[in-house]
FIZA-378704 format. One record per residue: residue in one letter; x, y negated, z negated of N, C-alpha, C in turn. Coordinates in steps of 0.2 Angstrom, whole numbers, padded with zeros to 4 digits. Atoms other than C-alpha are relative to their C-alpha. Example, Ala and Ser with C-alpha at 12.3 -4.5 7.8 and 13.67 -1.06 7.14 Angstrom:
! residues 2
doro	n.X	n.Y	n.Z	ca.X	ca.Y	ca.Z	c.X	c.Y	c.Z
a	0004	0006	0000	0062	0022	-0039	0004	-0006	0000 $
s	-0004	0006	0001	0068	0005	-0036	-0004	-0005	-0003 $
END
This chain:
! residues 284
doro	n.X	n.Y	n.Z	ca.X	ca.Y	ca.Z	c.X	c.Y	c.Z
x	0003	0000	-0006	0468	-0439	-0508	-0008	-0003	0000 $
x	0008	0002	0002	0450	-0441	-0515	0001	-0007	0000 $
x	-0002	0010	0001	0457	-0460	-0520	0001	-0005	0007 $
x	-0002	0002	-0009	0463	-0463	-0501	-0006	0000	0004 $
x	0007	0001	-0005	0445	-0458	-0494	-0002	-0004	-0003 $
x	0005	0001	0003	0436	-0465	-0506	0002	-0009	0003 $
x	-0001	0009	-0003	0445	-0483	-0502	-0001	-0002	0007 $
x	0007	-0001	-0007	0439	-0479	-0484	-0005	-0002	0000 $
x	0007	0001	0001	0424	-0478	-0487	-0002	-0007	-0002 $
x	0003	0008	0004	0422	-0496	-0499	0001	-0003	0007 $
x	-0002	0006	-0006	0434	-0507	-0485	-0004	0003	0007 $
x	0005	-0002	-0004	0422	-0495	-0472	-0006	-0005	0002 $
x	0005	0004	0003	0408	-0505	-0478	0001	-0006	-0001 $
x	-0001	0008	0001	0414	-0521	-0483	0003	-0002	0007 $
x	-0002	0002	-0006	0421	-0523	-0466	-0006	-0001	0004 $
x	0006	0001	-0002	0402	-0522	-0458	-0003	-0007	-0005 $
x	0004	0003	0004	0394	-0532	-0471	0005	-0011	-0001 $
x	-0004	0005	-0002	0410	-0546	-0470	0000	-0002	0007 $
x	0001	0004	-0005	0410	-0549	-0452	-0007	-0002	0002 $
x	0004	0002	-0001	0391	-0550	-0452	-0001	-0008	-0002 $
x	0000	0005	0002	0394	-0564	-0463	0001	-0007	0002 $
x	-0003	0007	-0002	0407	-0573	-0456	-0005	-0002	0007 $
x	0003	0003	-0007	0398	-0574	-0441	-0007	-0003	0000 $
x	0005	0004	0003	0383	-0581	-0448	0002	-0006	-0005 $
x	-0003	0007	0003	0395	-0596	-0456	0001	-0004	0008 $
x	0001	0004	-0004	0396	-0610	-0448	0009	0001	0004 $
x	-0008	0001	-0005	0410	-0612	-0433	0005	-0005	-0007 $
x	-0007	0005	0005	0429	-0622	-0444	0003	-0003	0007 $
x	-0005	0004	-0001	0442	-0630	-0437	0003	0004	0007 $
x	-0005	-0001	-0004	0448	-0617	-0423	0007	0001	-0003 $
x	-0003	0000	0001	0462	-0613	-0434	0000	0008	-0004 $
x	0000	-0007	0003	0469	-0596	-0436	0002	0000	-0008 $
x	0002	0000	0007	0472	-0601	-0455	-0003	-0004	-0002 $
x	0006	0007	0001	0455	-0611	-0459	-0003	0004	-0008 $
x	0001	-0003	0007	0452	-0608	-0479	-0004	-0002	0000 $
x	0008	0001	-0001	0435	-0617	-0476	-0004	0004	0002 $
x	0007	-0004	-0001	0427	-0605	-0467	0001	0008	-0004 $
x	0000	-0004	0004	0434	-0592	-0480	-0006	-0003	-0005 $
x	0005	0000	0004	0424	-0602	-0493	-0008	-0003	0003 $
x	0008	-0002	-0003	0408	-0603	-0481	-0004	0006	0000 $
x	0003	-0007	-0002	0407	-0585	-0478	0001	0002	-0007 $
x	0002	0003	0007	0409	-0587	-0497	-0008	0000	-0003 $
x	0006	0000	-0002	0392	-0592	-0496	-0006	0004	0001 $
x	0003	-0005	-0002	0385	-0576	-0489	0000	0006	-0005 $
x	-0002	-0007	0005	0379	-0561	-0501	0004	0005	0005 $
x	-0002	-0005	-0003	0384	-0549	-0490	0009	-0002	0003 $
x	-0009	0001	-0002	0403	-0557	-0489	0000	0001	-0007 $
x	0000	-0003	0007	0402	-0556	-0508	-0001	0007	-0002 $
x	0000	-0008	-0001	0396	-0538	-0508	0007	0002	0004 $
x	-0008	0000	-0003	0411	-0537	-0497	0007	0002	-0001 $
x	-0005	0001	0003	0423	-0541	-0506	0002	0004	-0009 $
x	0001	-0005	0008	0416	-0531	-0522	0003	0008	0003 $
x	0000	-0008	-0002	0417	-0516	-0512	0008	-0001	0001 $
x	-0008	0001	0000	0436	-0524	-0507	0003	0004	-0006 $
x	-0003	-0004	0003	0440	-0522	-0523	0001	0004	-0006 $
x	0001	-0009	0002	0434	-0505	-0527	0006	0003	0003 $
x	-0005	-0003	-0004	0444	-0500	-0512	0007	-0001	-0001 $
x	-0006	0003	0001	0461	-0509	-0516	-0001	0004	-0008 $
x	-0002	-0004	0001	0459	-0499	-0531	0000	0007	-0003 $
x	0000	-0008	-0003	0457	-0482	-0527	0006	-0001	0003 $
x	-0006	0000	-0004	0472	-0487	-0514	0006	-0002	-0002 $
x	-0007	-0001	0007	0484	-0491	-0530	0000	0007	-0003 $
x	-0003	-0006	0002	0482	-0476	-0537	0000	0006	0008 $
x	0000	-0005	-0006	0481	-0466	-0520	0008	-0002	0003 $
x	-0007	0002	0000	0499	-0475	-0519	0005	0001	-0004 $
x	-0004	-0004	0006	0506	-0469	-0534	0000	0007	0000 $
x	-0001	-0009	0000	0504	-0451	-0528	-0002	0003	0006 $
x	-0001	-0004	-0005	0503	-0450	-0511	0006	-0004	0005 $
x	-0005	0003	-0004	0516	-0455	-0496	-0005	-0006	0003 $
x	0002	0004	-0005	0512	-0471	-0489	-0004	0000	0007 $
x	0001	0001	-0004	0508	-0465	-0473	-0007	0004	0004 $
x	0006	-0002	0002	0493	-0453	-0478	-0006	-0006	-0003 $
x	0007	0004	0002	0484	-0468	-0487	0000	-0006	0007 $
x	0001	0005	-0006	0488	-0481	-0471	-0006	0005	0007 $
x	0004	-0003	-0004	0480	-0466	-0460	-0006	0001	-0004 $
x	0008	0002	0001	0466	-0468	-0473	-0005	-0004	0003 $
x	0002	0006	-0001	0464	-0485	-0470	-0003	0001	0007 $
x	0003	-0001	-0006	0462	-0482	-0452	-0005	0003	0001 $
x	0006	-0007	-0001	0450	-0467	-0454	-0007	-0007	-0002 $
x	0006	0003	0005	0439	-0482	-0465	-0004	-0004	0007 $
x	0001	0003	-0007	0435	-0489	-0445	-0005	0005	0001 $
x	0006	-0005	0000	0425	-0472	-0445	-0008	0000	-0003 $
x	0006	0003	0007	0416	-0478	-0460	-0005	-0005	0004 $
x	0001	0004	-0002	0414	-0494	-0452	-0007	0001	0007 $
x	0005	-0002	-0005	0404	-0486	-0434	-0005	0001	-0004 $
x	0007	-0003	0002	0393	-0476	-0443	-0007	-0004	-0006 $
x	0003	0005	0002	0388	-0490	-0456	-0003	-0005	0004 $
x	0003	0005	-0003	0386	-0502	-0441	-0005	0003	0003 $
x	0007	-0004	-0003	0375	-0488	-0434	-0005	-0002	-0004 $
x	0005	0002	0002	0363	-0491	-0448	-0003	-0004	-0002 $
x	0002	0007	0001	0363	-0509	-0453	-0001	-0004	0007 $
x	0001	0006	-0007	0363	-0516	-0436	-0004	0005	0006 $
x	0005	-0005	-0004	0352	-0499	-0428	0006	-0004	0010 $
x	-0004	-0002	-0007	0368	-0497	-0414	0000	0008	0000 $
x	0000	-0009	-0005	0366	-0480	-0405	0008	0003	0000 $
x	-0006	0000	0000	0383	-0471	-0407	0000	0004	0006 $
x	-0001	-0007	-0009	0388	-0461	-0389	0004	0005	-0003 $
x	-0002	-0005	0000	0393	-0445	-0389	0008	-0001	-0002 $
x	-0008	0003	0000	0413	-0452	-0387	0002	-0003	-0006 $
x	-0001	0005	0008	0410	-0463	-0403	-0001	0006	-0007 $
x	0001	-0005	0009	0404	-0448	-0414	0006	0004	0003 $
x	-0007	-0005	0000	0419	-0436	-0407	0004	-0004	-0003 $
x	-0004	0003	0004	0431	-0449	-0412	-0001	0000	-0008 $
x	0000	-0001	0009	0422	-0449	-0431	0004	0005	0001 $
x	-0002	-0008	0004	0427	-0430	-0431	0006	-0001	0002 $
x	-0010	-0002	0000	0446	-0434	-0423	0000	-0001	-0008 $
x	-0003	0005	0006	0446	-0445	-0438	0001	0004	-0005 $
x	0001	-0003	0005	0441	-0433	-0448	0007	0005	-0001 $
x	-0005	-0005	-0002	0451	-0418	-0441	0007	-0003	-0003 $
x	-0004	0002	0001	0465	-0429	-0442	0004	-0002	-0008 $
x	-0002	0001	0007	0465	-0435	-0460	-0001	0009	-0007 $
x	-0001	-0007	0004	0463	-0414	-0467	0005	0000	0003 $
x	-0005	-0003	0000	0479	-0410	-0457	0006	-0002	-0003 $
x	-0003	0004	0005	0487	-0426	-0467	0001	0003	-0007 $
x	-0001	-0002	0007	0480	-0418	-0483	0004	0008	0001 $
x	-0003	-0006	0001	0487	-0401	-0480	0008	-0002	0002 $
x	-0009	0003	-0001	0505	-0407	-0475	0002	-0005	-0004 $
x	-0005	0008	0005	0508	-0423	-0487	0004	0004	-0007 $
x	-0004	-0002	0006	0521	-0421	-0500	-0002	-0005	-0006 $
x	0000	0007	0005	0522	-0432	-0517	0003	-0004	0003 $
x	-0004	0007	-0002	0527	-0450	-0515	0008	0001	0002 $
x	-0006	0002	-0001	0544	-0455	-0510	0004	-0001	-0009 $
x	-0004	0000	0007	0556	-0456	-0527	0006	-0007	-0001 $
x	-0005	0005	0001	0565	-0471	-0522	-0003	-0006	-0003 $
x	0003	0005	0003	0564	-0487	-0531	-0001	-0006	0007 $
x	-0001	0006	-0007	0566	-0499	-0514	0004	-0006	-0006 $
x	-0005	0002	0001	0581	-0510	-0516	-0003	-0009	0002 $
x	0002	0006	-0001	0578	-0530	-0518	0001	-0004	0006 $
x	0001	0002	-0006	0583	-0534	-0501	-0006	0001	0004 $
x	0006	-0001	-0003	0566	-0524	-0496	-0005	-0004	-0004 $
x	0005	0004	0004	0557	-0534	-0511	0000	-0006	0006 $
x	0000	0006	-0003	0562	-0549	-0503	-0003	-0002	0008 $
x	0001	-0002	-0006	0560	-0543	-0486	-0009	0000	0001 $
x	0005	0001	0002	0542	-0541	-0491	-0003	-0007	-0001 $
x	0000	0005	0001	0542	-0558	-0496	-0001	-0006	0006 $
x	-0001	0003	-0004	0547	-0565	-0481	-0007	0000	0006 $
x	0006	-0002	-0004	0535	-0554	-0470	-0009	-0004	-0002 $
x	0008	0005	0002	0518	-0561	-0480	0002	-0008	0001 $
x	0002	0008	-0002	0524	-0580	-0477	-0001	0000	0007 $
x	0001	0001	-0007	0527	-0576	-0458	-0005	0001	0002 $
x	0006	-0002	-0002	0510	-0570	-0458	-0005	-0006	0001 $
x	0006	0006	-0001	0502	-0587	-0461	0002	-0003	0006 $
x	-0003	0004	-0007	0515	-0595	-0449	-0006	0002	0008 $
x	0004	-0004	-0006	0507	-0581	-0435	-0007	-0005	-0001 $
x	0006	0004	-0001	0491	-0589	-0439	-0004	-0005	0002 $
x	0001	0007	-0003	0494	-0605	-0438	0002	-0002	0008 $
x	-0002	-0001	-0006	0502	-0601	-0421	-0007	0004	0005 $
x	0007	-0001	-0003	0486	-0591	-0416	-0006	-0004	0001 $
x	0007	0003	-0001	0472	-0604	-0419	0002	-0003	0006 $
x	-0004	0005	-0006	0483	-0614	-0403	-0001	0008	0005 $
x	0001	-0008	-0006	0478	-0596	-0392	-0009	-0002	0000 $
x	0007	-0003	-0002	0465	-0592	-0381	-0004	0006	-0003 $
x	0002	-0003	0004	0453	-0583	-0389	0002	0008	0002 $
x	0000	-0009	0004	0456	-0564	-0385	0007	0001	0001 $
x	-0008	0002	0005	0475	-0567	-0388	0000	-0001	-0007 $
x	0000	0000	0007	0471	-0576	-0403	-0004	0006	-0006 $
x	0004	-0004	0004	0459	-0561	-0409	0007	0003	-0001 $
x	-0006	-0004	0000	0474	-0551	-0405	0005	0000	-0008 $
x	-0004	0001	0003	0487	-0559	-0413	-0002	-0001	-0008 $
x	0002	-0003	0008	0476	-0560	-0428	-0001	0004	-0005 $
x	0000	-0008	0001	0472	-0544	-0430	0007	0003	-0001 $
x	-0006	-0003	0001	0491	-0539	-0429	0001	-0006	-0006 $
x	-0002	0004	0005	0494	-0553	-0441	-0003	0003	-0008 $
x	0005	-0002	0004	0479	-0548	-0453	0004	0010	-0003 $
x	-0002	-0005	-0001	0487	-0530	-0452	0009	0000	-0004 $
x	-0006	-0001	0004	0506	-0534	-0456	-0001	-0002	-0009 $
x	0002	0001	0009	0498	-0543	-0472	-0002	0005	-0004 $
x	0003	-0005	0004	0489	-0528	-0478	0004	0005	0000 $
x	-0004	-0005	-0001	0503	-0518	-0472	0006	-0003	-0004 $
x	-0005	0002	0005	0514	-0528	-0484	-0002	0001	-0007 $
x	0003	-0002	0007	0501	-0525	-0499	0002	0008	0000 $
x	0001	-0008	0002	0503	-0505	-0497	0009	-0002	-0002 $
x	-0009	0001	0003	0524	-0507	-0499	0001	-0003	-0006 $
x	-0002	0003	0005	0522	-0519	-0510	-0003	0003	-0007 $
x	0001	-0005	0007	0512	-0508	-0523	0004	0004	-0003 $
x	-0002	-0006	-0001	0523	-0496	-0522	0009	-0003	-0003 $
x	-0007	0001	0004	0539	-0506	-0527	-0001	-0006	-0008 $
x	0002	0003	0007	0529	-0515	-0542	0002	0007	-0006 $
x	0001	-0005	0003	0535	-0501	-0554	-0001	-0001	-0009 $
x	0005	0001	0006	0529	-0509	-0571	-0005	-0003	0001 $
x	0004	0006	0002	0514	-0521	-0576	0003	-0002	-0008 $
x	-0003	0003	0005	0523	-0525	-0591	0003	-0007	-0001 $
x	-0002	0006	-0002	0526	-0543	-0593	0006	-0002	-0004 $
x	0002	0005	-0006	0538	-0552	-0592	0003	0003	0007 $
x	-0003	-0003	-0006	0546	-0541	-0580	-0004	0002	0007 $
x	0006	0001	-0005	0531	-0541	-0568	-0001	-0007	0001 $
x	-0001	0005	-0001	0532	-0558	-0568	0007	-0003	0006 $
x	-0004	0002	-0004	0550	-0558	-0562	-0002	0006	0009 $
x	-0002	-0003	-0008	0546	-0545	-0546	-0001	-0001	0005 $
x	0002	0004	-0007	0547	-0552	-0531	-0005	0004	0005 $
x	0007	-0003	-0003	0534	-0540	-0525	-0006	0000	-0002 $
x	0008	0004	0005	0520	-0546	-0535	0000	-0006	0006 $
x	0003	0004	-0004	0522	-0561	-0525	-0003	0001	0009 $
x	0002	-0002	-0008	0523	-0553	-0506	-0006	0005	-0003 $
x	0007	-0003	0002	0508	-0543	-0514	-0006	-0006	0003 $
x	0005	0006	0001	0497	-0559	-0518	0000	-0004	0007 $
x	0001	0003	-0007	0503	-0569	-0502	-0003	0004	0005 $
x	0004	-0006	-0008	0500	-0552	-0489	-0006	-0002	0000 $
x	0006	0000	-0001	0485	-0551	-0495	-0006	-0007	0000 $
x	0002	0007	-0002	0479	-0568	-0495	0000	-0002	0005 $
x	-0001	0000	-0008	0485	-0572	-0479	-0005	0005	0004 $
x	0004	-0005	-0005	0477	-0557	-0472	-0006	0001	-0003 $
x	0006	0003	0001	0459	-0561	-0477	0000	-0007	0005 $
x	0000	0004	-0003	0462	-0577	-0470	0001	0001	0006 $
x	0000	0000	-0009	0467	-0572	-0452	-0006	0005	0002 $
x	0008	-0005	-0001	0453	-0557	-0454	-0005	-0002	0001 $
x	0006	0003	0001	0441	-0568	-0458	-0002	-0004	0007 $
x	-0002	0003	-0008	0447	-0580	-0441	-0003	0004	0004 $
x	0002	-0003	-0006	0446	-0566	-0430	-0006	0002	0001 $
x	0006	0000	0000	0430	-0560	-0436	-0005	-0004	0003 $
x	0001	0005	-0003	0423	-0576	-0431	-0001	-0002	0006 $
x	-0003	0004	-0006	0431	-0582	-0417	0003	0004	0008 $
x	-0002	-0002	-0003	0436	-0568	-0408	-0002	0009	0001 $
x	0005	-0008	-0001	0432	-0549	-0399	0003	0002	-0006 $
x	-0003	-0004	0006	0432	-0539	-0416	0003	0006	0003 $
x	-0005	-0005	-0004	0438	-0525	-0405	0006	-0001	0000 $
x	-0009	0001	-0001	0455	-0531	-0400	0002	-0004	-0008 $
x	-0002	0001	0006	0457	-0539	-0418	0001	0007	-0004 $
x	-0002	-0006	0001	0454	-0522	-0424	0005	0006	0000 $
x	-0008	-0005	-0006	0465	-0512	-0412	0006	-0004	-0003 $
x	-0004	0002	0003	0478	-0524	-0419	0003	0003	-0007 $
x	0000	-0002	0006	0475	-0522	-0436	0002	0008	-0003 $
x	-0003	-0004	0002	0477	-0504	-0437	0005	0001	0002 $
x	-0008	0000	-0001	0493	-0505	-0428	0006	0000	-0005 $
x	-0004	-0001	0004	0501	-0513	-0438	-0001	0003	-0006 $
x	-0001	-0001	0005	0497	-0509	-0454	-0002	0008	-0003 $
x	-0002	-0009	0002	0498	-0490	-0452	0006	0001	0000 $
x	-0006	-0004	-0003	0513	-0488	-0441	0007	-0005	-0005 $
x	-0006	0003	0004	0526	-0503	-0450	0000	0003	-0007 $
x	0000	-0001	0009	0521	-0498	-0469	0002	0008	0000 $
x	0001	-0007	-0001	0521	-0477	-0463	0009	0000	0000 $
x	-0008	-0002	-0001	0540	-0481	-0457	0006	-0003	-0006 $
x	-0004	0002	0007	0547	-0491	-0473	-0003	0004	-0003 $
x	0003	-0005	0007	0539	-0477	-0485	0004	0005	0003 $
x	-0003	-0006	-0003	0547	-0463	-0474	0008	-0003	-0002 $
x	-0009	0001	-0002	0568	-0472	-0470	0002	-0004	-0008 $
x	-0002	0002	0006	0567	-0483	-0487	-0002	0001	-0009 $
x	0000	-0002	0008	0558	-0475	-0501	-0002	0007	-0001 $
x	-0001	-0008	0000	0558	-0458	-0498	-0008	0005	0003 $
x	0008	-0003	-0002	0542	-0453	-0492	0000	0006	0004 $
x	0000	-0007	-0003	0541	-0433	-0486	-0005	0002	0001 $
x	0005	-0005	-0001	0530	-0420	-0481	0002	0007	-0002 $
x	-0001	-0005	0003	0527	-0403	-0489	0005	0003	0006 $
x	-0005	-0002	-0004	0541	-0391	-0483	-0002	0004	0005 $
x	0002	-0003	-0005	0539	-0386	-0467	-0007	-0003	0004 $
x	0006	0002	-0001	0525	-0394	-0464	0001	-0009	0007 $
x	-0002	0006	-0001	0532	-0411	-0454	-0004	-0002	0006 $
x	0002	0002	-0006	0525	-0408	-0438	-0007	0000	-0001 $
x	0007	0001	0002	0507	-0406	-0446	-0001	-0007	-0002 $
x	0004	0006	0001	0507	-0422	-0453	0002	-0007	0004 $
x	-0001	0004	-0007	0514	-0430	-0438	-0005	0001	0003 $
x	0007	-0001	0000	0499	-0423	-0430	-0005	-0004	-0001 $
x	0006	0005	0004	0487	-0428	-0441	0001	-0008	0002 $
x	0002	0007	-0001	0493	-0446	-0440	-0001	-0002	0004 $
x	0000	0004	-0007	0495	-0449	-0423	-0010	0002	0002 $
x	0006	-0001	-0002	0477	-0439	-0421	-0005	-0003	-0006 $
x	0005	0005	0003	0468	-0451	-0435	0001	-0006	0002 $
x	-0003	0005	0001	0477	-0466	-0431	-0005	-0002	0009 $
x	0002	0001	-0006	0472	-0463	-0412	-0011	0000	0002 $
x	0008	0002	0001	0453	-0459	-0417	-0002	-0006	-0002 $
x	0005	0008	0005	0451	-0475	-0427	0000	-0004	0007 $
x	-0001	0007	-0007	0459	-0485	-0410	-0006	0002	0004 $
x	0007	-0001	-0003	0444	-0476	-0401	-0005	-0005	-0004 $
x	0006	0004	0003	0432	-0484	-0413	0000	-0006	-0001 $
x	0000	0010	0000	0439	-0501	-0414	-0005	-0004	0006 $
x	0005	0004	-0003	0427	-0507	-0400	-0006	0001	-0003 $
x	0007	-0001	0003	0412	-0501	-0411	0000	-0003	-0006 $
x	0001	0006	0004	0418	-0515	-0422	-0002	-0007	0002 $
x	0004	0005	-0003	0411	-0526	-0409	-0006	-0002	-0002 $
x	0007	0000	0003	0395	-0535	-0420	-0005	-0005	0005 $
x	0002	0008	-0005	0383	-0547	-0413	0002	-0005	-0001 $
x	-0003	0007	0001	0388	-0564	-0409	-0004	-0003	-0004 $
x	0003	0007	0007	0384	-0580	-0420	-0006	-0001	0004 $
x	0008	0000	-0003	0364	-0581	-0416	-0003	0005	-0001 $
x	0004	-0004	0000	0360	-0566	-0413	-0004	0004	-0007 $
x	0004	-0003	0007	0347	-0555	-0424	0006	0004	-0001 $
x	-0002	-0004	0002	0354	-0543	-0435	-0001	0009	0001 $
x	0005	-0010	-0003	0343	-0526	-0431	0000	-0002	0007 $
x	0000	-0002	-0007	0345	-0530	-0412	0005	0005	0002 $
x	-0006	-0004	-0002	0355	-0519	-0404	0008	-0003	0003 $
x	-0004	0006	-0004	0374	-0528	-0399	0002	0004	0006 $
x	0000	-0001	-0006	0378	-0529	-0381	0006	0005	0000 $
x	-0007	-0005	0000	0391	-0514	-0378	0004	-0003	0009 $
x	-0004	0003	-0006	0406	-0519	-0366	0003	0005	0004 $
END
């Protein structure tokens, strides 16, 4: 559970310090997969920082996946939104409202009722139809994006953010059915590769949204998916429980961290491209 916050915490952070970046690159192409203004915002220390803290966070949420249920570390991920306000409270000197800091504490509240009720992992191996199945889903995600950059903007934040979300909700599954690193047999598993594309692809459309669109409703996506899809394949295909007796506690908890973080998604609104950084952003 310490491994599941803690990866909170980094993506908390690299999420502030990432969209400040992108938003300080230069406008691309309008296109929800534009790998040039990945390597602009490239360019930026604080995307760099970013990305270090990324991957701190990614892994702390390999081993937080090896030994919790999928759908205690996706309700982490979501809790890292928490992270997120209160860091943009002090890089960017935003005021948090009363409504913004109770949501912190749903979040909180909500991710102790997940630690008191999570069981160990699921015991199942997942079955090569779900390998591949993962496989599938990480190409569709580019597709979605190339589909997105052809949207009006807060559609296309939207469907970026759902996109950016199935991606990263395809890296949690897909860790989880990696069951060596021994080569060459890691080489043959088709979940290595829906690993590397998910999460490629989902930087790429994160990185879009940030840009070009409300981070708010790209957010509100993002957590969608990539709690509630990955929470339900770890529970019906690899066995993913909760301590006995305890089922309704951690239903609870997720629907009550999952619902905090959505509260907080508009506090992922940063200043647009121009603005200073220490001013305060316009709230909507």
């Amino acid at each position: 559970m310490i491994c599941a916050l803690g990866s909170a915490v980094c993506f908390g952070t690299a999420s502030v310090l990432q969209a400040m970046a992108a938003r300080a690159a230069e406008p691309g192409s309008g296109s929800g997969v534009d790998a040039a203004l990945l390597l602009r915002a490239l360019r930026q220390w604080r995307y760099l920082v970013g990305l270090a803290l990324d991957g701190l966070g990614f892994l702390l949420q390999i081993v937080a996946l090896r030994s919790l249920p999928i759908y205690v570390v996706g309700a982490a991920l979501a809790a890292s939104l928490a992270v997120t306000a209160v860091v943009s409270s002090r890089l960017l000197h935003v005021r948090l409202s009363r409504t913004e800091w109770a949501a912190v504490v749903v979040v909180c509240v909500g991710m102790a009722m997940l630690g008191l009720a999570a069981g160990p992992e699921g015991d199942r191996a997942g079955s090569m139809a779900l390998r591949w199945s993962m496989l599938g889903a990480a190409l569709g995600v580019l597709v979605l994006g190339a589909v997105a950059g052809k949207l009006p903007d807060r559609p296309r934040a939207l469907v970026l953010g759902l996109g950016a979300g199935i991606g990263f909700g395809v890296v949690e599954v897909s860790v989880r059915l990696i069951d060596t690193l021994a080569l060459p047999e890691l080489l043959t598993n088709v979940a290595l590769y829906a690993l590397l594309v998910g999460g490629g692809a989902a930087f790429l459309l994160l990185t879009s949204a940030l840009q070009r669109g409300s981070v708010t409703t790209a957010t509100a996506g993002l957590v969608i998916t990539e709690t509630i899809g990955p929470s339900v394949v770890g529970v019906v295909w690899l066995g993913d429980r909760t301590r006995e007796g305890l089922a309704w506690l951690a239903i609870t908890g997720f629907v009550v961290a999952v619902a905090g973080a959505l509260a907080l998604a508009r506090f992922g609104e940063l200043p647009a491209q121009g603005e200073q950084a220490g001013e305060p952003a316009a709230r909507e």
